[in-house]
C-alpha positions in Angstrom: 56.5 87.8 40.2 59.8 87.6 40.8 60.0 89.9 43.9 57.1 87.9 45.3 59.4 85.0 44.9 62.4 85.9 46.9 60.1 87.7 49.2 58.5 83.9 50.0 62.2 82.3 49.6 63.8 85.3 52.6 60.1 84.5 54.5 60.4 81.1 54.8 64.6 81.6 55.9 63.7 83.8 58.5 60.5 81.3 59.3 63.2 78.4 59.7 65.6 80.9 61.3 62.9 81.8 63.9 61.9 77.9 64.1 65.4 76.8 64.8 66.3 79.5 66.9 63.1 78.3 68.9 64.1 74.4 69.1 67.5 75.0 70.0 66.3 77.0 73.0 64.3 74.6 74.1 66.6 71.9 73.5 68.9 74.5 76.0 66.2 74.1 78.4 65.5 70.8 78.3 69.2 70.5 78.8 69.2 73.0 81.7 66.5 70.6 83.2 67.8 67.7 82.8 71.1 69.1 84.7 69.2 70.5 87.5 67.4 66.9 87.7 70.9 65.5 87.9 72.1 67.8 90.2 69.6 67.1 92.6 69.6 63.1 92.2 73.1 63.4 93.4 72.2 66.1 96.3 69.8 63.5 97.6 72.2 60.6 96.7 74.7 62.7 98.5 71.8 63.2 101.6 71.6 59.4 101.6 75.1 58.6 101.8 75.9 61.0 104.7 73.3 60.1 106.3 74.4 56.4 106.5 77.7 57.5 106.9 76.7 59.3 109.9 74.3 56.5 111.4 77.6 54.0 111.0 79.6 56.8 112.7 76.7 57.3 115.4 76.2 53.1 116.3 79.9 52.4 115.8 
């Protein structure tokens, strides 16, 4: 009875273990997405601004 106990209590660690391990990487991947959104907001952002840059340059 006992053993059976324990044997549910180390289950359900390792079950939360496993379920944590999971969340956090998928919280790291969320992450990693939302940098690599980011990163190309400001690419384009950047794009934009040279472009403009360069039409003003262009036109004088």
């Amino acid at each position: 009875m006992l053993y059976g106990k324990v044997h549910a209590a180390v289950y359900e660690l390792t079950g939360t273990g496993v379920y944590a391990g999971n969340s956090l990487l998928r919280l790291q991947l969320v992450y990693l997405v939302l940098q690599f959104c980011d990163l190309g907001f400001q690419f384009s952002h950047f794009v934009f601004i040279g472009r403009a840059f360069g039409d003003r340059v262009a036109h004088g």
